[in-house]
C-alpha positions as CSV (number, residue, x, y, z in Angstrom):
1,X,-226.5,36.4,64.6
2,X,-222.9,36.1,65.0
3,X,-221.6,33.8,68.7
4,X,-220.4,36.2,71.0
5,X,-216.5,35.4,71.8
6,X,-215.8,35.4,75.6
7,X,-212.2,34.5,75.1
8,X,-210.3,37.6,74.2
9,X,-207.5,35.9,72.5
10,X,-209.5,34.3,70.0
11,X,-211.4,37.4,69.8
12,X,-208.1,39.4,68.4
13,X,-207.8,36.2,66.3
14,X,-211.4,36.4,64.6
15,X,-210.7,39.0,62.2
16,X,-213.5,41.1,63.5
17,X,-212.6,45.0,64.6
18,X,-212.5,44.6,68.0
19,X,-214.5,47.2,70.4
20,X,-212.9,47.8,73.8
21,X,-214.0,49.7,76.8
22,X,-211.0,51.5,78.2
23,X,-209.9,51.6,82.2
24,X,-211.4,54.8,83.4
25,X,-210.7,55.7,87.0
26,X,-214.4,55.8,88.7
27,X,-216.2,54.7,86.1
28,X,-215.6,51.6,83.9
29,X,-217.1,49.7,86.7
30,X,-219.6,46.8,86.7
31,X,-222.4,48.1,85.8
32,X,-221.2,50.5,83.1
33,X,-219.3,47.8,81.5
34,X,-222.3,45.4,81.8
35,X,-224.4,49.0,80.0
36,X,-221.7,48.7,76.5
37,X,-221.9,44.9,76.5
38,X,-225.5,45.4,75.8
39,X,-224.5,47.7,72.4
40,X,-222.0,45.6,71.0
41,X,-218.8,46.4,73.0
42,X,-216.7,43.2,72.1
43,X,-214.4,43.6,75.4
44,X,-214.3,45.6,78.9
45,X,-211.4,46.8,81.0
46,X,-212.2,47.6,85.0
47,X,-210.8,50.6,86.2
48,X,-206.7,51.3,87.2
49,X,-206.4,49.1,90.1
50,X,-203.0,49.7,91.9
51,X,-201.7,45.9,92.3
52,X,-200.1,46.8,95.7
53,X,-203.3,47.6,97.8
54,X,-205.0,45.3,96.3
55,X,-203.0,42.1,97.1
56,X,-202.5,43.6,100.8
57,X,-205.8,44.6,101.5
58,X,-209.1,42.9,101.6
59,X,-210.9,46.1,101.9
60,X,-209.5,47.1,98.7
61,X,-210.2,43.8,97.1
62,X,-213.5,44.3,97.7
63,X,-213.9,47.9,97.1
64,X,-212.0,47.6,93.5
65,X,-213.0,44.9,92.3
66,X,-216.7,43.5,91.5
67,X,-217.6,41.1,88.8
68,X,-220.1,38.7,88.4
69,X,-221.2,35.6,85.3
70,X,-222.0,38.1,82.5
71,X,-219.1,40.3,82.9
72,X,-217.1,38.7,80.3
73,X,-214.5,38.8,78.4
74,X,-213.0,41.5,81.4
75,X,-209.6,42.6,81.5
76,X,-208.5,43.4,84.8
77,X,-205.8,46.8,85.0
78,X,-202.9,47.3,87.1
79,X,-200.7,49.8,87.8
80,X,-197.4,48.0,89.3
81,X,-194.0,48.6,89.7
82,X,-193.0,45.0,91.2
83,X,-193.2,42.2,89.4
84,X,-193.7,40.1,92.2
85,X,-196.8,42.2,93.5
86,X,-198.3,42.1,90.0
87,X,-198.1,38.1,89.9
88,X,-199.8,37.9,93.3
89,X,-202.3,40.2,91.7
90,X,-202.7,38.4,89.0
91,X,-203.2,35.4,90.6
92,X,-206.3,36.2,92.9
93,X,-208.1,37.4,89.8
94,X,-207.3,34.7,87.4
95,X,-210.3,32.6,88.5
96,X,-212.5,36.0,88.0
97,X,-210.6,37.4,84.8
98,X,-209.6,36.4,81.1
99,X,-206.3,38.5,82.1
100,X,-204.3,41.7,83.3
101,X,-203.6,44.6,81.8
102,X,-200.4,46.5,83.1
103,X,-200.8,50.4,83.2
104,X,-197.4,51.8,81.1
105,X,-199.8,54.9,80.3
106,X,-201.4,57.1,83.1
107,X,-199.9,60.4,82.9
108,X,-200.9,61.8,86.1
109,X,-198.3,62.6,88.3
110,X,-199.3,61.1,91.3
111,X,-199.0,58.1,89.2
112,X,-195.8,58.6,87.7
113,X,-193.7,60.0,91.0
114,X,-195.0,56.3,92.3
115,X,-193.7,54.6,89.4
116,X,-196.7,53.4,87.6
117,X,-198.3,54.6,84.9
118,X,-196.5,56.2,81.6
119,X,-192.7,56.3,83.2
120,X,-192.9,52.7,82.6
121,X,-192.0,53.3,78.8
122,X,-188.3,54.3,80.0
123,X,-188.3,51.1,81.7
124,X,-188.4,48.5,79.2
125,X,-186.5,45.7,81.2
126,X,-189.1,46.1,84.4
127,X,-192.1,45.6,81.7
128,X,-190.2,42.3,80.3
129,X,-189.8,41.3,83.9
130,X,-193.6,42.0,85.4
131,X,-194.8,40.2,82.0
132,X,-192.7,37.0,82.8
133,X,-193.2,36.8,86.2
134,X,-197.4,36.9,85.5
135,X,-196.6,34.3,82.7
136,X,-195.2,31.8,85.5
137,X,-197.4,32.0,88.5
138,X,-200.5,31.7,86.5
139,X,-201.1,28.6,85.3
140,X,-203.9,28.7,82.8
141,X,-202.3,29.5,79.3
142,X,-205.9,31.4,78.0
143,X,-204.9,34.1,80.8
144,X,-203.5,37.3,78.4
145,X,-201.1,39.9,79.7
146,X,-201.2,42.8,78.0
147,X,-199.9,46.3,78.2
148,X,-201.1,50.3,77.6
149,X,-198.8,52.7,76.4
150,X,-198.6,56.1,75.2
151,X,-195.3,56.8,72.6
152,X,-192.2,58.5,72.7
153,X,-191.0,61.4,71.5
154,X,-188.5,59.2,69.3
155,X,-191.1,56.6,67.8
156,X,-188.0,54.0,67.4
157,X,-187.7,53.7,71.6
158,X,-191.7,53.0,71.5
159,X,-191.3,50.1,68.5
160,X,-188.4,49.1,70.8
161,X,-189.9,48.9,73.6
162,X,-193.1,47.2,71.8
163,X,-190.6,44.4,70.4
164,X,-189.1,43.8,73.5
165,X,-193.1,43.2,75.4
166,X,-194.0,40.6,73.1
167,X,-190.7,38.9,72.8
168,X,-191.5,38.5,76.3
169,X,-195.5,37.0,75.7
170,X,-197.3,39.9,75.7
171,X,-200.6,38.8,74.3
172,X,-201.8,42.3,72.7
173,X,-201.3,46.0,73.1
174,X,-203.0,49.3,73.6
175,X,-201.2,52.5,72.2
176,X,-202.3,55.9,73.4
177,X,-201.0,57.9,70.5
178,X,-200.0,60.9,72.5
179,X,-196.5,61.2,74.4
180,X,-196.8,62.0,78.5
181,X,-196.6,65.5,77.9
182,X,-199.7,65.9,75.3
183,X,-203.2,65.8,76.5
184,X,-205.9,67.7,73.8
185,X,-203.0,67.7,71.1
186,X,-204.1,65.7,67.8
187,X,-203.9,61.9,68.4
188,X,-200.7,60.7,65.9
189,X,-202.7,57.9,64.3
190,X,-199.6,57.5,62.4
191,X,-197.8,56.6,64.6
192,X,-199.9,53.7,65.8
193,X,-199.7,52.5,62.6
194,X,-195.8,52.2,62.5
195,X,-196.0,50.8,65.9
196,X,-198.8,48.3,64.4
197,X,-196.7,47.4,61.2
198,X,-193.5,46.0,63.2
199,X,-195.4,44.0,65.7
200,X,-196.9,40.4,65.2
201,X,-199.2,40.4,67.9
202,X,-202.4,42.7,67.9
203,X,-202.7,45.9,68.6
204,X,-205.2,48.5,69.5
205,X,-205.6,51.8,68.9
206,X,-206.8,54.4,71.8
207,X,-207.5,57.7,71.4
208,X,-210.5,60.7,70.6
209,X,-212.8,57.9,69.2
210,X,-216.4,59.7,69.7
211,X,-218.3,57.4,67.3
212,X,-218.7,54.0,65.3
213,X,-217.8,55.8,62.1
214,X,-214.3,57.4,63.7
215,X,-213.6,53.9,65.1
216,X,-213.7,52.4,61.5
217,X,-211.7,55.1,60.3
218,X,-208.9,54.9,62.7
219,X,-208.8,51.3,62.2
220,X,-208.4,51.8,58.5
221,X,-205.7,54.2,58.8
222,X,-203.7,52.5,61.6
223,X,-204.8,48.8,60.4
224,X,-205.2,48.3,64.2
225,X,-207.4,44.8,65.4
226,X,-209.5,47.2,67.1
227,X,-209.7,50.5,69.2
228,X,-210.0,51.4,73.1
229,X,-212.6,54.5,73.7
230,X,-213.3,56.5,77.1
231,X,-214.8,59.6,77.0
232,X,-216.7,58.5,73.7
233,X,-218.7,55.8,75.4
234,X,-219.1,58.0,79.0
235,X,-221.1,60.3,76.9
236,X,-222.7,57.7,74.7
237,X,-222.8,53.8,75.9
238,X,-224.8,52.7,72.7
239,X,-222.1,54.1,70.4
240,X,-221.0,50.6,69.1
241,X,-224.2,50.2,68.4
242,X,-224.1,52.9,65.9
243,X,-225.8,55.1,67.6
244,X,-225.3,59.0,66.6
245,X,-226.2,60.3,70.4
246,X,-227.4,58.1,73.5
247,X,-230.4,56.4,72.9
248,X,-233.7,57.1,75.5
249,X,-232.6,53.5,75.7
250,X,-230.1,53.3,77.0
251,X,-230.4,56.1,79.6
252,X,-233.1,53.8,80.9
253,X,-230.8,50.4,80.8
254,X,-228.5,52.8,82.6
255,X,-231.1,53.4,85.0
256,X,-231.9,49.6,85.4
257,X,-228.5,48.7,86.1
258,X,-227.3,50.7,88.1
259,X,-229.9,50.3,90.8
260,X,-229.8,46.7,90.5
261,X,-225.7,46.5,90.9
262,X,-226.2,48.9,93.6
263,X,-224.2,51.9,92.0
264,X,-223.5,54.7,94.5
265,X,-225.4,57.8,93.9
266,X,-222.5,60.0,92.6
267,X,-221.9,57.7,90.1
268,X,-225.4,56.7,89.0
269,X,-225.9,61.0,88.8
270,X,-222.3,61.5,86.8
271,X,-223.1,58.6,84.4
272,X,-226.5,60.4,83.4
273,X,-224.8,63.9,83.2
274,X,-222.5,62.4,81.0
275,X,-225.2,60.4,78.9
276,X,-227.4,63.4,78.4
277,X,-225.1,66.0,77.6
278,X,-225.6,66.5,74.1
279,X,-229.5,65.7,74.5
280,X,-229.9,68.4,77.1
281,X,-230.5,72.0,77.0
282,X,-228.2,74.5,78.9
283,X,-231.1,75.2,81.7
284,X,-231.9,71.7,81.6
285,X,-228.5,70.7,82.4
286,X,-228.3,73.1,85.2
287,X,-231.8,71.7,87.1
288,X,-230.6,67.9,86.4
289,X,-227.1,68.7,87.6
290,X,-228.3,70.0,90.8
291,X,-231.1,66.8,91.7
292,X,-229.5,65.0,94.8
293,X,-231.0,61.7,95.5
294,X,-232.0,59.2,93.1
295,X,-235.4,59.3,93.4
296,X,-235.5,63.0,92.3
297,X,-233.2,61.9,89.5
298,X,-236.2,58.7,88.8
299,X,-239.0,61.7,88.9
300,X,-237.0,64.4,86.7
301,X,-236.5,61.4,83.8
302,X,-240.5,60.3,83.8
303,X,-241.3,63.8,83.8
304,X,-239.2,65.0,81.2
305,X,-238.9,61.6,79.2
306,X,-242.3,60.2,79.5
307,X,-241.3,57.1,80.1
């Protein structure tokens, strides 16, 4: 069995196709992340966390962020529009984190009328700044900054924009291959690959990955270092693993988990739904959809699962 690499730049540097757990609002939290590390997910990313909050409150610190030994290699992701901010950010979880990840990608609009998320592509100068900044308050040279995007329109801005990040020390990046304005439109895999052939540093490929054998394939076509999935590992965690549809498995590690990391019902509930979707009749869904309290959930999965 090959060592597990806990340091995410050497792990870009392996040669291996790197497996990444993408920043998803609500639900790329501890105990789903510590769920994919269990079938073979290479490298976790915590949810958006905006980098003003959380260097101004405690409560918010707190809230956002939890961690513990095993949660590693973790990328921690921001959405900023001050440098400074983002270095004091960065700071308070470098002892916690193997680095940041700054959030050029969220389309929402809330997002993008505050000046995070995907309007940071037209700003390529604020990007260069936030990256130096982080590069000079945090001492330990390990700690990677990276960046999400999603493209242009005109490619050529993107590759520009691209150049200018790791002129700066970007350490990787993670290309959305849709523009703001698409959402279900085909992912332009091609387009990631351009972006990948005039960079030097790694990059990853994000984007309608719902299985093992698509994640392969986009890596071939793009010759990404790896790829970032969401909604492929919400519905199926063990899908780096191989795995067609979730495992009884892993709904039960799930299960584990989550009550021992104290997950909030909601979550623990929307996780399942998720997990089970394709696994689940119609009527089923409809009965397990409705269960409110997690010991009905606990009954409904011995019952039905015999386990």
């Amino acid at each position: 069995m090959s060592r597990k690499i806990k340091d995410p730049i050497e792990l870009f540097h392996s040669g291996q196709f790197v497996k990444v757990s993408a920043p998803m609002v609500r639900y790329s939290k501890l105990a789903f992340r510590t769920l994919v590390r269990k079938y073979n997910c290479d490298l976790c990313y915590t949810p958006m966390i905006v980098a003003a909050d959380f260097v101004r409150s405690e409560k918010a610190r707190d809230s956002e962020f939890t961690t513990n030994q095993g949660d590693c290699p973790l990328i921690v992701q921001f959405a900023a529009n001050d440098a400074r901010l983002l270095s004091d950010a960065a700071r308070i979880v470098c002892p916690y984190a193997n680095g940041i990840d700054i959030n050029c990608g969220c389309p929402q609009r809330w997002a993008m009328a505050d000046g995070y998320g995907a309007c940071l592509i037209n700003k390529p100068e604020l990007v260069q700044d936030m990256v130096k900044q982080v590069r000079n308050q945090v001492e330990n040279p390990r700690f990677s900054v990276s960046i999400k995007i999603r493209i242009h329109d005109d490619l050529a801005r993107t590759v520009d924009l691209c150049r200018k990040a790791e002129a700066t020390g970007v350490s990787w990046i993670t290309v959305h291959g849709r523009t703001v304005e698409e959402r279900h439109q085909p992912v332009h895999y091609e387009a990631i690959k351009i972006i990948k052939e005039n960079m030097s540093i790694p990059v990853i490929a994000n984007g309608d990955i719902r299985s093992l054998k698509e994640a392969e394939n986009v890596c071939h076509i793009t010759g990404t270092n790896g790829v970032m999935v969401a909604r492929g590992l919400l519905a199926n965690p063990a899908m780096f693993a191989g795995y067609e549809e979730t495992p009884l498995k892993c709904i039960w590690d799930w299960v584990d988990l989550a009550l021992e990391l104290g997950t909030p019902f909601m979550c623990f509930h929307q996780h399942l739904m998720y997990m089970m979707e394709k696994i689940t009749s119609r009527q089923e869904k409809r009965i397990f959809n409705a269960l409110s309290s997690t010991s009905a959930v606990l009954d409904y999965l011995t019952d039905n699962y015999g386990i």
